[in-house]
C-alpha positions as a Markdown table, in Angstrom:
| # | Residue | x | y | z |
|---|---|---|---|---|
| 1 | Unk | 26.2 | -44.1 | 27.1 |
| 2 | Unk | 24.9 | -41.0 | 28.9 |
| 3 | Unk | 21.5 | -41.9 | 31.2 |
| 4 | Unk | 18.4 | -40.0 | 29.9 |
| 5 | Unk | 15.0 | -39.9 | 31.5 |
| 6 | Unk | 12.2 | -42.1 | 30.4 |
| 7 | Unk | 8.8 | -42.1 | 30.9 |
| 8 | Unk | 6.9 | -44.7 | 33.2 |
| 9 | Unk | 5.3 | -47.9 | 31.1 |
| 10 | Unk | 1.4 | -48.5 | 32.3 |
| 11 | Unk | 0.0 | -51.3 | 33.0 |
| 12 | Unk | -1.0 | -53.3 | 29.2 |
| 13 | Unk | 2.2 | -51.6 | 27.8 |
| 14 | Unk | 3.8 | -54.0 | 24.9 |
| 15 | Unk | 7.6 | -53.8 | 25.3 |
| 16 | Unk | 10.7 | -56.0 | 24.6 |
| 17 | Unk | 14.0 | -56.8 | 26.7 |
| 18 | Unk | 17.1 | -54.7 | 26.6 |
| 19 | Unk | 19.3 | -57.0 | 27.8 |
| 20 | Unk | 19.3 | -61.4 | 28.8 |
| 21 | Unk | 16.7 | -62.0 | 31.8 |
| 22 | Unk | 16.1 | -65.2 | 33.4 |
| 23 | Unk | 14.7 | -67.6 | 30.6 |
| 24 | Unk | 14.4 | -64.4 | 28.9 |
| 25 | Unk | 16.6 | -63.8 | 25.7 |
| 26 | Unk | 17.5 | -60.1 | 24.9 |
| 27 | Unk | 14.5 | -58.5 | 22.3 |
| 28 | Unk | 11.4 | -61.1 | 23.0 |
| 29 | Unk | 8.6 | -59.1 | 23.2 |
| 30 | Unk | 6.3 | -59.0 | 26.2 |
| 31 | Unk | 3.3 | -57.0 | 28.3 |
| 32 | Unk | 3.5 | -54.9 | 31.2 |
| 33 | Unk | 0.9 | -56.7 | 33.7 |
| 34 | Unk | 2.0 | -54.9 | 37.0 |
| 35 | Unk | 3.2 | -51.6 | 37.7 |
| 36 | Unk | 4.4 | -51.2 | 41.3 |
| 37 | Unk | 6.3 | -48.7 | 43.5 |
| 38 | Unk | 6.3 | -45.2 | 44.6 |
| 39 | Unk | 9.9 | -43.7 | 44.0 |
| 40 | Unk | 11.3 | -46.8 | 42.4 |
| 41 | Unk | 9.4 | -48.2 | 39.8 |
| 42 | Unk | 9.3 | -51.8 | 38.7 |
| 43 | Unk | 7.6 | -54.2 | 36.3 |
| 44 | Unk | 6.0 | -57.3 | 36.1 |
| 45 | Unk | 6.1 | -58.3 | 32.4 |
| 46 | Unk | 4.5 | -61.5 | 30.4 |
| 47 | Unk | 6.8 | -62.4 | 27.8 |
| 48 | Unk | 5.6 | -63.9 | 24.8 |
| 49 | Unk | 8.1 | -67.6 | 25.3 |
| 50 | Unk | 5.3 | -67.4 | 28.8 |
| 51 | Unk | 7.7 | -66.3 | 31.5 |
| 52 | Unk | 6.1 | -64.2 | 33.9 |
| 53 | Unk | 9.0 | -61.8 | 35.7 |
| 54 | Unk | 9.0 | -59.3 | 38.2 |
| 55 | Unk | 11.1 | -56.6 | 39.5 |
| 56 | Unk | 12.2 | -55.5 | 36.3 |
| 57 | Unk | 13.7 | -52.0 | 36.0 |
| 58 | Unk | 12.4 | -49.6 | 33.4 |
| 59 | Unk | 16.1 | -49.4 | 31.9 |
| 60 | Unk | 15.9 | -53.2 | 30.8 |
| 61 | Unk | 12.6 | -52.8 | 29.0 |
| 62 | Unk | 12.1 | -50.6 | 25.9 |
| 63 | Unk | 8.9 | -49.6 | 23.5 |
| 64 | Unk | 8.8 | -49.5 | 20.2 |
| 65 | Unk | 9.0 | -45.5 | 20.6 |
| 66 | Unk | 12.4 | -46.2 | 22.8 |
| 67 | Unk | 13.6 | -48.3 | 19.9 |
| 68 | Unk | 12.7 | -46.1 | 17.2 |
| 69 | Unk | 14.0 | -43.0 | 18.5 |
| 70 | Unk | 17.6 | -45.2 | 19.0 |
| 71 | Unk | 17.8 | -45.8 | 15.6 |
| 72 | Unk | 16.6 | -42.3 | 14.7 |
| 73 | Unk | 19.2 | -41.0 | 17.4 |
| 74 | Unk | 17.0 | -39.1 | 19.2 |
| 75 | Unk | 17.5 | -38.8 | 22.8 |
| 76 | Unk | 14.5 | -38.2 | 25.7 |
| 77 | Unk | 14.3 | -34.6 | 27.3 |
| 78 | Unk | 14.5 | -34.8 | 30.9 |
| 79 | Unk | 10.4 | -34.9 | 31.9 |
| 80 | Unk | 10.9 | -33.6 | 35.3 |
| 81 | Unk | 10.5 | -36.4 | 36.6 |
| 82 | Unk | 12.6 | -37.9 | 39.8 |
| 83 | Unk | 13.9 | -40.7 | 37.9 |
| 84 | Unk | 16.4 | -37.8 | 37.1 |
| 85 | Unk | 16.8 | -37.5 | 40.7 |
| 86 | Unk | 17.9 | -40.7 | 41.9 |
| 87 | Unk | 20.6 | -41.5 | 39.3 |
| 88 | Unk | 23.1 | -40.0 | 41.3 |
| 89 | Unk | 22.8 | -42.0 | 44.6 |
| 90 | Unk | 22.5 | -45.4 | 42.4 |
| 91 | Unk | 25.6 | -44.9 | 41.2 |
| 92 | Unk | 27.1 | -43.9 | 44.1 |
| 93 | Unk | 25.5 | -47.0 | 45.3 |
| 94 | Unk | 27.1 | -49.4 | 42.7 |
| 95 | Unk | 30.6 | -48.2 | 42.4 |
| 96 | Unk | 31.8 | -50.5 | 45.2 |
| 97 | Unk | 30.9 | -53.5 | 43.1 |
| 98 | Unk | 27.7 | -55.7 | 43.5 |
| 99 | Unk | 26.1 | -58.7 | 42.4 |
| 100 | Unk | 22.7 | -59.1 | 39.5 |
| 101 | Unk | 20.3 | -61.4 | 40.8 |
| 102 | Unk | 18.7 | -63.9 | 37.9 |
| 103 | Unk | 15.7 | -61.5 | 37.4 |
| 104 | Unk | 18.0 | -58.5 | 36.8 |
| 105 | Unk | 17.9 | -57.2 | 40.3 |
| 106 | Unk | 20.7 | -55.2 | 40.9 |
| 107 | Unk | 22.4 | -56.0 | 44.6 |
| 108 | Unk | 25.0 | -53.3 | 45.7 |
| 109 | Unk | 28.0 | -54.8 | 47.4 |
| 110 | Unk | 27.4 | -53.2 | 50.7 |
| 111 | Unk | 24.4 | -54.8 | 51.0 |
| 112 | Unk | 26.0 | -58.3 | 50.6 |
| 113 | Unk | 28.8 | -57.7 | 53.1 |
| 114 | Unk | 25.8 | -56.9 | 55.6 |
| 115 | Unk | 24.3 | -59.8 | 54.8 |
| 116 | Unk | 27.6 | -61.8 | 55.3 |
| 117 | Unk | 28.4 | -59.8 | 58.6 |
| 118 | Unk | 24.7 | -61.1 | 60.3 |
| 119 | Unk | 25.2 | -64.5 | 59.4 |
| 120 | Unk | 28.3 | -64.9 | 61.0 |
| 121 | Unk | 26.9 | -62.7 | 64.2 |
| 122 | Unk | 24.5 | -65.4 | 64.0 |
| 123 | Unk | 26.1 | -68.6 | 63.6 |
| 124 | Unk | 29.1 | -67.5 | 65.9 |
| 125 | Unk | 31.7 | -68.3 | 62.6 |
């Protein structure tokens, strides 16, 4: 499925999950309580089962607009925006493999072979 552009949720925003979260079954409903970042925005959402999450990327969350114009087959026109910008270096970022934390998180592999190195540095093993 090609990536398209999608415009930033606000804070009170009602949305449901794309995909299984932590606790979290695919298309429970929920509210946008926190909006945070600068170039890489996340979500804090209240889901209607109670679970509080955060660190939720905007491509795991839809509105009833997203999921209308899916089933219309209507794609988003690029806004301009610079989450247009930054698809490039994620994937770039991901192709070596990677892990998904519980709350969706995405971890890219070089990242965990840091991780990895340091602690033997550290421990001398």
């Amino acid at each position: 499925m090609a990536k398209t552009a999608t415009k930033n949720l606000r804070k009170g925003d009602k949305v449901v999950t794309t995909v299984d979260l932590r606790n979290v079954p695919e298309g429970t409903a929920g509210k946008v309580i926190v909006v945070n970042g600068l170039t890489w925005i996340r979500y804090w959402v209240r889901f209607a089962n109670g679970e509080v999450l955060g660190s939720i990327s905007r491509d795991k969350l839809a509105t009833k607009q997203d999921l209308l114009d899916q089933a219309n087959g209507v794609g988003v026109e690029a806004a301009g925006d610079a989450s247009s910008d930054d698809g490039g270096g994620a994937e770039a970022a991901d192709s070596g493999g990677g892990v998904t934390t519980p709350n969706g998180t995405f971890v890219a592999q070089i990242h965990i072979d840091r991780a990895k190195a340091a602690r033997a540095r550290l421990t001398g093993g």
